[in-house]
C-alpha positions in Angstrom: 17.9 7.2 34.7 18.7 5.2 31.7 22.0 6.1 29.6 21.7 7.2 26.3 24.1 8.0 23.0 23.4 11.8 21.6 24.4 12.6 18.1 23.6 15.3 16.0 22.3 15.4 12.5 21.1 18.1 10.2 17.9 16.3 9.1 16.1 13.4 10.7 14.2 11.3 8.2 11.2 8.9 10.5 11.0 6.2 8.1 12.8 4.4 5.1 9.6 3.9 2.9 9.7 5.6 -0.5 9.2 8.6 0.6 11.8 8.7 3.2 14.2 7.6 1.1 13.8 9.8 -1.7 13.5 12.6 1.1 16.8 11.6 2.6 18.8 11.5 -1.4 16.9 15.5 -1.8 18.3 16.7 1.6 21.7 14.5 1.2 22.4 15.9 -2.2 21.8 19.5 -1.2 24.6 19.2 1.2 23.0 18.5 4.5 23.3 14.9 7.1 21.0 12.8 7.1 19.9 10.5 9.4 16.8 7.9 8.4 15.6 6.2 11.0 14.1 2.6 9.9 11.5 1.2 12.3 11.7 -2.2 10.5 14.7 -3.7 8.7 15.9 -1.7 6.1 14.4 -2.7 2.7 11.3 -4.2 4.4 9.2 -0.9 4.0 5.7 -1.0 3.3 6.1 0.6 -0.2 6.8 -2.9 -1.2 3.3 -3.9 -0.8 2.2 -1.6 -3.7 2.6 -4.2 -6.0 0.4 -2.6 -9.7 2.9 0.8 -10.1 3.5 4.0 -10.5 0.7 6.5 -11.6 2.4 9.3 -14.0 1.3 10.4 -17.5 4.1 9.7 -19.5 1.6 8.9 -22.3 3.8 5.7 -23.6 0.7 3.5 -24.0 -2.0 5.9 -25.0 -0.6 9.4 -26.6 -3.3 11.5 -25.5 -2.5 10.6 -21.7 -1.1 14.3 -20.2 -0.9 15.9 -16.6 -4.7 17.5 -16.8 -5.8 14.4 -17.5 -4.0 12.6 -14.2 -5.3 15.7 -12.2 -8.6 15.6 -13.4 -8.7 11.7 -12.3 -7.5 12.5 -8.8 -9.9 15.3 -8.2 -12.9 13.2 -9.3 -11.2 10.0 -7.1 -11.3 12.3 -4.0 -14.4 13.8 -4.8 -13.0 16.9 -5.3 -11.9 17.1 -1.6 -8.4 16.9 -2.7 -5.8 20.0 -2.3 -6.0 21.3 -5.4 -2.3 22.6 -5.5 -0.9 19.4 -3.9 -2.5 17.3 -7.0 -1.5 19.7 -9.8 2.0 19.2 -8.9 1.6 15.8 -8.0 0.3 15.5 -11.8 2.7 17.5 -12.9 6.0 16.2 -11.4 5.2 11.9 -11.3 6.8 11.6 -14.9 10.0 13.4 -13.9 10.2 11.6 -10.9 10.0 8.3 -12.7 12.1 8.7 -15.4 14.5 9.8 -12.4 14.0 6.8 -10.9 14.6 4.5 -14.6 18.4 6.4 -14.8 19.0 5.7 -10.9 18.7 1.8 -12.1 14.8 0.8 -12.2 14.3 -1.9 -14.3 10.2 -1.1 -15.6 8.1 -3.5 -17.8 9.0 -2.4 -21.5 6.6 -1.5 -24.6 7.2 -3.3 -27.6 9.2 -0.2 -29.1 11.1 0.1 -25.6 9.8 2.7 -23.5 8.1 2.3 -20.0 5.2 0.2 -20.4 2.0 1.1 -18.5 -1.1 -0.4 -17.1 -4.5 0.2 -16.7 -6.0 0.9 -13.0 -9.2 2.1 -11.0 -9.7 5.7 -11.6 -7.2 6.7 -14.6 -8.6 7.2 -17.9 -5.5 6.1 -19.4 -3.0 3.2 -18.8 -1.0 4.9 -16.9 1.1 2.5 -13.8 4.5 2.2 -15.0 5.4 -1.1 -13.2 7.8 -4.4 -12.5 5.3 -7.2 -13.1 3.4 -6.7 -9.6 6.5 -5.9 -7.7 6.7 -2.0 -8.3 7.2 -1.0 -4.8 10.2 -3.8 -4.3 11.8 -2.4 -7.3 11.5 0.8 -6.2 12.8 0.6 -2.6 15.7 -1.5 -4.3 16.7 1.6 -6.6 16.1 4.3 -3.9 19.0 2.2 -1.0 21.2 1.7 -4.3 20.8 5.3 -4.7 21.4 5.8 -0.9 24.1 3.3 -1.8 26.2 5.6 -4.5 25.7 8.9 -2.1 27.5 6.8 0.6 30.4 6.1 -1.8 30.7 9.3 -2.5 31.0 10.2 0.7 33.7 7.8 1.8 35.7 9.0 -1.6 35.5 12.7 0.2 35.8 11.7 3.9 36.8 7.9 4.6 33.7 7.3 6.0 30.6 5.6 4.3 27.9 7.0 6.8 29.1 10.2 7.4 26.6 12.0 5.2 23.8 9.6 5.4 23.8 6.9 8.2 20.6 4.5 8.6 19.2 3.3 11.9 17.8 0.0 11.0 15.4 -1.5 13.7 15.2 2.3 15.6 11.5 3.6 16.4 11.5 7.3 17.5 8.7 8.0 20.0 9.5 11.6 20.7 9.9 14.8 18.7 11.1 17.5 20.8 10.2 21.2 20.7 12.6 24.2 21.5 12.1 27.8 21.9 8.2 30.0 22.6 5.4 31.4 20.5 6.7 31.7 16.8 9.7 30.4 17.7 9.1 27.1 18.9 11.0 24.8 16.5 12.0 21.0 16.2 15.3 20.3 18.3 15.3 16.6 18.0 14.0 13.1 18.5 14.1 10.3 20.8 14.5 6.8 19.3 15.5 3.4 20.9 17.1 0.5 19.4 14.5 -2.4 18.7 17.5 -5.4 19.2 18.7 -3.6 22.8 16.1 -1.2 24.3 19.5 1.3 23.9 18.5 4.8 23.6 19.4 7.3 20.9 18.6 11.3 21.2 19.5 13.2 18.1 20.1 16.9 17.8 18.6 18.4 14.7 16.9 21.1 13.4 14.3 19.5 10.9 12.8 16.2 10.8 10.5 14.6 7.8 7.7 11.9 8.8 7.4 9.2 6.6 6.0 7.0 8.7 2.8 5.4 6.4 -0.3 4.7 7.7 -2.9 3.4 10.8 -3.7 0.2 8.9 -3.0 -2.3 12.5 -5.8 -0.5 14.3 -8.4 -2.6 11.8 -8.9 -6.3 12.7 -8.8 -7.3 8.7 -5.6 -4.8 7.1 -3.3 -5.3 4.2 -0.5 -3.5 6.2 2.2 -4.9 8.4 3.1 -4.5 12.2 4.8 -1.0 11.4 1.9 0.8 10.8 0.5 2.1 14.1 -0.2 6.0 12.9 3.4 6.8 15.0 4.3 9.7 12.4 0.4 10.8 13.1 1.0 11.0 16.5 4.3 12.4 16.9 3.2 15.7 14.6 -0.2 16.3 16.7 2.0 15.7 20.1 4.5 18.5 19.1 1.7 21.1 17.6 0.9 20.0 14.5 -2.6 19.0 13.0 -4.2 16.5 10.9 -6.8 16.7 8.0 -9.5 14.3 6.5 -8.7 11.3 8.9 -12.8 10.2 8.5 -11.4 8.7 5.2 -9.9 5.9 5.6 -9.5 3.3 2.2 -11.0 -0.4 2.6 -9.2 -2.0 -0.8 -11.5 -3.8 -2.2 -9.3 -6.6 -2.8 -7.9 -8.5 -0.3 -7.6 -12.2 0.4 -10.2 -13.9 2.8 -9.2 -17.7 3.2 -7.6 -19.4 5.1 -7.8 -17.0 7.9 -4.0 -16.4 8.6 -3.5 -14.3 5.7 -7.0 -12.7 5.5 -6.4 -9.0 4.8 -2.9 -9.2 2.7 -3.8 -7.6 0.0 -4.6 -8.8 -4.0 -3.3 -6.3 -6.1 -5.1 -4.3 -8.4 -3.4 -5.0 -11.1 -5.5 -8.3 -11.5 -8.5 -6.5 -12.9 -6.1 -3.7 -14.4 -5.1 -6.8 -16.3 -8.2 -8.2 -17.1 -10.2 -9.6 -13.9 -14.1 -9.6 -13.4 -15.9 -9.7 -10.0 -18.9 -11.8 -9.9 -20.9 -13.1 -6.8 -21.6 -16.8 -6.0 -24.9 -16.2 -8.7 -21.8 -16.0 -10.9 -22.6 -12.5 -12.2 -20.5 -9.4 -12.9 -22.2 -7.6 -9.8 -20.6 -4.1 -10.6 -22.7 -3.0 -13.2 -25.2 -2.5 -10.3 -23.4 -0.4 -8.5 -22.1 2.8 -11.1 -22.6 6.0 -9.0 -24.6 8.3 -10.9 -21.6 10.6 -11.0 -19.6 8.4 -13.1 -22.0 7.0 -15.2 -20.9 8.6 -18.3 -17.1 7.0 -17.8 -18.6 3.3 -17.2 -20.1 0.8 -19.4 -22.8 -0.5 -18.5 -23.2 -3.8 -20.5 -20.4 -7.1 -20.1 -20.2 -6.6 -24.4 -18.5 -3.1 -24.3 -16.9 -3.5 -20.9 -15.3 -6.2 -22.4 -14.4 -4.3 -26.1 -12.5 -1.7 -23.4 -9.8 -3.9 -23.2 -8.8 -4.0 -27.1 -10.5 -0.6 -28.3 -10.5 1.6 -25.6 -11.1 4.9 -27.6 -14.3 3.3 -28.9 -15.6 2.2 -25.8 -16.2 2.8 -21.7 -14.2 1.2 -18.9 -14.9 -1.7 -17.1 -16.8 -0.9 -13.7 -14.6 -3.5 -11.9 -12.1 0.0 -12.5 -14.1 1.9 -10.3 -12.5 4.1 -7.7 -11.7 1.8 -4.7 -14.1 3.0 -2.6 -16.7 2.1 -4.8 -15.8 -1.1 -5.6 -15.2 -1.7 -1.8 -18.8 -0.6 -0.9 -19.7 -2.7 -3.7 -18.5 -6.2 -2.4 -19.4 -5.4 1.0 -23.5 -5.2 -0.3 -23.1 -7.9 -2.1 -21.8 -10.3 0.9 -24.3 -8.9 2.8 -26.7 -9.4 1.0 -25.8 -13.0 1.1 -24.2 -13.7 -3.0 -20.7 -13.7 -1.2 -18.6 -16.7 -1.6 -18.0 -19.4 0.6 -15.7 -17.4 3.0 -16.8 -14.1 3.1 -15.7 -12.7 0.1 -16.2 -12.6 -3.4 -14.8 -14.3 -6.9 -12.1 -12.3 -9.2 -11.1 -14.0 -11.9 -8.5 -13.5 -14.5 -8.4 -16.8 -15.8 -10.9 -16.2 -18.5 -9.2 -13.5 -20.1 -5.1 -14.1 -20.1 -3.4 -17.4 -20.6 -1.7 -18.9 -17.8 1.6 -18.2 -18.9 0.9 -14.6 -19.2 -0.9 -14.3 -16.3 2.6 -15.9 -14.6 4.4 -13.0 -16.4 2.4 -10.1 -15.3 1.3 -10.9 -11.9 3.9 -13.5 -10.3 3.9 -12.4 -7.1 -0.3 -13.1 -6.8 0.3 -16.3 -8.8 3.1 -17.4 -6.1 0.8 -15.6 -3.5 -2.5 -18.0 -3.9 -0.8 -21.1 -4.8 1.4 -21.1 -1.8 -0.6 -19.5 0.7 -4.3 -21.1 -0.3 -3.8 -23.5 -2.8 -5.4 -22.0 -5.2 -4.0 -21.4 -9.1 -5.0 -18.4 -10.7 -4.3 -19.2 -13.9 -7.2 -21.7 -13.9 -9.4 -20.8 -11.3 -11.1 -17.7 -9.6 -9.7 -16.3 -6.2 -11.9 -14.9 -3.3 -11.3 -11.4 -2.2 -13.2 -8.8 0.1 -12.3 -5.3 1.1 -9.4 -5.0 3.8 -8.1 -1.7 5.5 -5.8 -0.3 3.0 -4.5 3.2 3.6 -6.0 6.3 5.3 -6.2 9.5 3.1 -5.7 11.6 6.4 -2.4 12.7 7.1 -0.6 15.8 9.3 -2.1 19.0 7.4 1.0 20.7 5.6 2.0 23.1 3.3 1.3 21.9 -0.1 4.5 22.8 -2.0 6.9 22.9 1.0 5.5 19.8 2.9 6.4 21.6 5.9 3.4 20.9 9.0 1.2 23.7 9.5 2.2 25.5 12.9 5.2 23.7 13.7 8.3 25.2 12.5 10.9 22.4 11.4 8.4 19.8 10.6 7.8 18.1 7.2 5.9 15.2 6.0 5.5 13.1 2.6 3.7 10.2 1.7 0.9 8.4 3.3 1.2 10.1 7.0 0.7 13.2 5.2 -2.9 14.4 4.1 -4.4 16.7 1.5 -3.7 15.0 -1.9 -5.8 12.2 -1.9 -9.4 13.8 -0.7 -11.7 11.5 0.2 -9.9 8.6 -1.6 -6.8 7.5 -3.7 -6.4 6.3 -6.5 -4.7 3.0 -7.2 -0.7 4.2 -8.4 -1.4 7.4 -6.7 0.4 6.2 -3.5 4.2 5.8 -5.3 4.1 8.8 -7.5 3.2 10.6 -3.7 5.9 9.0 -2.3 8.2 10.5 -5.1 7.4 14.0 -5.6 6.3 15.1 -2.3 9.4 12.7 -0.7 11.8 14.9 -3.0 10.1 18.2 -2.1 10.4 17.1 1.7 14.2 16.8 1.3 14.8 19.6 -1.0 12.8 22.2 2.0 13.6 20.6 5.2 17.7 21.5 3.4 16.5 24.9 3.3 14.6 25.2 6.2 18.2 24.0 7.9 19.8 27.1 6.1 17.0 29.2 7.4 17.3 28.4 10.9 21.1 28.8 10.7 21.0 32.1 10.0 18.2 33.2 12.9 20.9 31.6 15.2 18.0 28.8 16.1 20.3 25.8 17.1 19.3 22.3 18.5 19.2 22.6 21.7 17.2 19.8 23.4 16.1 20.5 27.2 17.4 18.1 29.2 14.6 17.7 31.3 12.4 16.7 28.7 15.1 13.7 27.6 14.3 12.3 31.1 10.7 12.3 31.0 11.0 10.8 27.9 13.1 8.2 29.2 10.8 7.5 32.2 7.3 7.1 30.0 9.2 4.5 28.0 10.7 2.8 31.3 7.2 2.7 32.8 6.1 -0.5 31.6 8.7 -2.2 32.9 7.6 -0.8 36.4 3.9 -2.0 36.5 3.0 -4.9 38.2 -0.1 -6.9 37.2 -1.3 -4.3 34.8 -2.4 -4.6 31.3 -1.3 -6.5 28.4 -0.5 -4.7 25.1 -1.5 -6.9 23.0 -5.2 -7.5 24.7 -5.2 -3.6 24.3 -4.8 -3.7 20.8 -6.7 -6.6 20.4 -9.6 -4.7 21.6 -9.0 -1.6 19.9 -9.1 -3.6 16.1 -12.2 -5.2 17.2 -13.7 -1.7 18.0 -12.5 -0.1 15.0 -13.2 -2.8 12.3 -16.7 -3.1 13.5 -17.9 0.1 14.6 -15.7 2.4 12.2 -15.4 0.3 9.3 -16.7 0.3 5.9 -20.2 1.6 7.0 -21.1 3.5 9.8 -23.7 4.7 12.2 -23.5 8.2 14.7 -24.7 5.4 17.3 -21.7 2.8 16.5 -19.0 5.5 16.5 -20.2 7.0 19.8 -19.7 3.6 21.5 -16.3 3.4 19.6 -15.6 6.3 20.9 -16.6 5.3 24.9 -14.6 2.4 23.8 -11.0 4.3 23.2 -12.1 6.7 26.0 -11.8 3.2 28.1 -8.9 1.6 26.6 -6.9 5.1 26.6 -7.4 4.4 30.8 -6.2 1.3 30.9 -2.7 2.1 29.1 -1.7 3.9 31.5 -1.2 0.3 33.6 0.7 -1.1 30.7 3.1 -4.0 31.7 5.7 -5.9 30.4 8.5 -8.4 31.4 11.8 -8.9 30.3 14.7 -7.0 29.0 14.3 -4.3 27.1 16.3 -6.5 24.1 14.1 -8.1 21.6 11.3 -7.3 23.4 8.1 -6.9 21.2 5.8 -6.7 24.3 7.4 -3.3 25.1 7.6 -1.7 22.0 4.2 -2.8 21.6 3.4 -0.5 24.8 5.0 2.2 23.5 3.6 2.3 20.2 -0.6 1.8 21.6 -0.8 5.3 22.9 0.1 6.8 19.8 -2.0 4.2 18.1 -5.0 5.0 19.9 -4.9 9.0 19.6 -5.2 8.5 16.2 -7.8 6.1 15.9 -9.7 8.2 18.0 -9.2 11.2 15.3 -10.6 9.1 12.9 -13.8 8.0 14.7 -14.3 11.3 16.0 -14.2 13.3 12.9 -16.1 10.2 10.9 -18.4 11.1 13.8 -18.5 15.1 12.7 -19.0 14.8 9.2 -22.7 14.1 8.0 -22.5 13.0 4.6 -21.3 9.7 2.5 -17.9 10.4 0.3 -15.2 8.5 -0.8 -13.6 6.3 1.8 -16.2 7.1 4.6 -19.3 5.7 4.1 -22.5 7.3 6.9 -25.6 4.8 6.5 -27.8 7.5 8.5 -26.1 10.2 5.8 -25.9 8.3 2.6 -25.4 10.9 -0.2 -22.8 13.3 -0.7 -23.6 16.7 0.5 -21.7 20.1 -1.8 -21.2 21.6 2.1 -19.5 19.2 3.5 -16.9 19.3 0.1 -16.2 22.6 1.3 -15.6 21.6 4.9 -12.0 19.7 6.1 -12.2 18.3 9.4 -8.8 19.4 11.4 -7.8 17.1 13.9 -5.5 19.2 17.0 -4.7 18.6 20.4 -5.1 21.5 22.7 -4.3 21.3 26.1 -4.4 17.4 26.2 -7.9 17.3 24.6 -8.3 15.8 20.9 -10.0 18.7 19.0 -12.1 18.5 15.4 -12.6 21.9 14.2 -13.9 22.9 10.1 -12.0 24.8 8.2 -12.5 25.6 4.8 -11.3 23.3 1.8 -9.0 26.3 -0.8 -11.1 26.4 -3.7 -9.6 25.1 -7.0 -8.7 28.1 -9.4 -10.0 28.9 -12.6 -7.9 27.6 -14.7 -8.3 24.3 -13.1 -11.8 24.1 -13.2 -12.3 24.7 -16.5 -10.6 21.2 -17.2 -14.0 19.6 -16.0 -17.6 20.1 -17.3 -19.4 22.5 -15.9 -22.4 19.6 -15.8 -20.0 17.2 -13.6 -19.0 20.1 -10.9 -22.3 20.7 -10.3 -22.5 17.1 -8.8 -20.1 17.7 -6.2 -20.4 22.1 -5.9 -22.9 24.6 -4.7 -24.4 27.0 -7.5 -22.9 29.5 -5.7 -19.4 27.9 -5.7 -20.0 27.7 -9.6 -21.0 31.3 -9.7 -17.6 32.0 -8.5 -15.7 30.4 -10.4 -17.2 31.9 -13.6 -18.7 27.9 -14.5 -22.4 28.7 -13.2 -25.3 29.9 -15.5 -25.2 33.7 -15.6 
């Protein structure tokens, strides 16, 4: 059997993304080792792909911007399938955390009188996105490793050693979470990662570990996200007990680039129309005042004249609908191509030329100037681009505890970020992904520390069974032993085809159940995966290792976009096309009991009182029962 190097760590952090990170600095400064496990390069995580900023109601471009206001906006962008607890504090906590994030070194876009400038985005009433240009996530990964950084000095000032309180494992995948102990107290022992540059193995002893993993974008054909994003964090919870909520909803941004066809998919910020950018169709006209849900009608304008007046006198006037939540912007496009007004390649026009002069378009959004000029020869500060909708993020994640993070029914466990589900509902809102990344990051750190103490003083240990290390070892070994057997990549090949055309932006009961035969049939076949080679640089491997996890969860998410028979937010039925107030009340859990992928309801915790009364009692009766109203005091008595 293979060797391998065993080490010990108090907390294991999957993944060096924002929320990593800023779970690694909680658990690090509350006295506990870290060790962060990096399946890419360190600094290239996919938080710096959220280019438009950071959603928190600091109110320093419109005073009248609060926290109710931000919760509100979330509720109604999930369709009020959100957890209600896990968006009040998100609401609550964002400014902190950025701020927090401005005295660790964050350089933010400043007002004219100095303070954090902020920008208008789909979904928020008020300018809200504090932002660097349209490389917010790159700034913000830069500050978090500085801040990584300085608690690594500080720890060689106390010990002589840089990495003995936090080390990183740069290019290290972890494909194994292992489980100690019986009934209520089976508990995380520790995890089994591999080098990416040698195929050497690493097993770490710990007692807690937080997934921060991001998303399941590479199971879609046409995705904004990189090669990381394979649903491994996903996985790894439901494999070790855990379960996962809302994975129907999966976000197509409604912007991404379509031409030339090597970079179809990478995403086209929304800070363009947050800025000032129009959608129109190859008729040349702004298509989204056809398509206002009736449910925000009243937010919308609904003529070019006072869409336009928005931008200068917003008090006096309503948004743009080209600010629509995502997913109806998304939905949107995709009629309109269909419907045979798309551009030339698929897509549509947005066009920010119009509105901003060049150089101030080169100011605010460099990185899409630098973007379309290099990559398709098109300048955007004199011509329109063409965009469609590309997968984006999935508002599913591993069901947890809302002000803990810890995973429901697996002691040890935590989870921030995108792998994690609950805040989001049925579909974020644009910003919403980094302000996630920071609060529930920092809670994941601060419990997982006390979850450590916890443990310590029931005498529960790391121990990791040694039996389980070697069948570990052999099911990543096994695709080295196949002869003539299956290809990874034709298996993932196959499985993006599946998923971007029968689980994609519309679906059918009749499409899904052949997705599903489909995954039934590929999940076969990867059980002959081969590959050549050493186990050094070897791509094809980790590819192999990576499609089982991949395919579980795409599975979840065709199977429960299978169970639930309505339309909301990022999952769109064409046989159920309206939004049904039962299904609001309804999660879909996602678990795997003995070896079989279950979908089970369970009932969404109902918003209290105090809550509610932040919304009309007119607009909750578009999503709620009377009876739900009744309840809550909001119904007619």
């Amino acid at each position: 059997m293979s060797d391998y190097v065993k080490l010990s760590y108090d907390v294991v952090v999957i993944g060096a993304g924002g929320a990593g990170l800023r779970a690694a600095i909680s658990a690090r400064e509350a006295g506990k080792t870290v060790a962060v496990m990096s399946k890419s390069l360190f600094g290239k995580a996919h938080t710096v792909m959220a280019e438009g900023g950071i959603a928190a109601s600091m109110a320093n471009v419109n005073p009248k911007d609060n926290w109710q206001v931000h919760f509100r906006d979330t509720m109604r962008g999930g369709k009020f399938l959100n957890n209600y607890r896990m968006a009040e504090l998100h609401a609550k906590e964002a400014p902190d955390c950025v701020w927090e994030l401005e005295s660790w070194g964050a350089l933010f876009d400043r007002t004219k009188d100095g303070r954090i400038s902020q920008r208008n985005f789909g979904g928020h009433e008020y300018p809200r996105l504090a932002h660097v240009g349209d490389r917010t996530g790159l700034e913000m990964i830069r500050t978090l490793q500085q801040k990584v950084v300085a608690l690594q000095q500080q720890d060689f000032k106390a010990t002589g050693d840089y990495e003995s309180g936090i080390r990183v494992f740069a290019e290290c995948t972890v494909t194994k979470i292992f489980m100690t102990g019986e009934g209520d107290n089976r508990r995380v022992s520790g995890v089994l990662a591999y080098w990416r540059t040698t195929g050497e193995f690493i097993v770490i002893e710990t007692s807690a570990v937080v997934i921060a993993t991001g998303g399941i974008g590479k199971s879609f054909k046409v995705t904004s996200n990189s090669w990381e994003y394979t649903g491994d964090g996903h996985a790894l919870a439901l494999e070790c007990g855990g379960s996962l909520i809302n994975m129907e909803f999966v976000q197509f941004h409604p912007t991404g680039m379509v031409w030339p066809p090597s970079v179809r998919g990478l995403l086209v910020t929304e800070s363009v129309r947050g800025d000032g950018g129009v959608l129109t169709n190859s008729e040349g006209r702004r298509f989204m005042f056809d398509y206002i849900p009736e449910v925000f009608k009243s937010q919308y304008a609904d003529t070019e004249e006072e869409a336009d007046r928005w931008y200068t006198d917003p008090d006096n006037n309503k948004r743009p609908p080209e600010l629509l939540p995502r997913d109806e912007v998304a939905r949107a496009i995709n009629a309109e191509v269909k419907a045979g007004r798309g551009s030339p390649h698929g897509g549509v026009y947005l066009d920010v030329s119009k509105r901003l002069a060049p150089d101030v378009i080169k100011a605010k959004l460099p990185s899409m100037w630098h973007q379309f000029k290099e990559l398709a020869d098109v300048d955007i500060t004199q011509e329109p681009m063409e965009v469609g909708p590309t997968c984006h993020y999935v508002m599913g994640g591993v069901e947890v505890d809302p002000d803990t993070t810890a995973a429901v029914g697996v002691n040890g466990l935590f989870c921030a970020g995108e792998a994690a589900g609950g805040l989001h509902g049925s579909n974020r809102l644009g910003g919403n992904s980094l302000s996630d990344l920071l609060v529930f990051g920092r809670r994941a750190g601060i419990y997982a520390a006390e979850y450590v103490d916890a443990a310590a003083t029931k005498g529960w240990r790391p121990a990791i069974n040694e039996n389980d290390v070697t069948d570990a070892l052999e099911w990543a070994l096994k695709p080295f032993t196949m002869t003539g057997g299956e290809n990874p990549y034709t298996i993932q090949h196959e499985l993006q085809e599946v998923m971007n055309d029968l689980v994609g932006i519309i679906r059918t009961e009749h499409e899904m159940t052949l997705a599903l035969k489909s995954i039934e049939d590929l999940t076969m076949r990867i059980a002959f995966l081969n590959t050549t080679g050493g186990r050094s640089y070897n791509p094809g491997w980790n590819l192999a290792l990576d499609l089982p996890k991949q395919l579980l969860v795409s599975k979840c998410i065709a199977l429960a976009a299978l169970t639930r028979q309505e339309s909301r937010g990022g999952h769109t039925r064409d046989d159920f096309p309206m939004m049904d107030p039962y299904w609001r009340k309804v999660n879909l859990v996602c678990t795997v009991d003995d070896g079989e992928l279950v979908v089970e309801k369970k009932s969404l915790v109902s918003m209290t009182n105090d809550l509610q009364t932040l919304f009309d009692e007119v607009e909750l009766g578009k999503y709620m029962t009377a009876a739900e109203l009744d309840t809550a005091g909001q119904g007619q008595k």
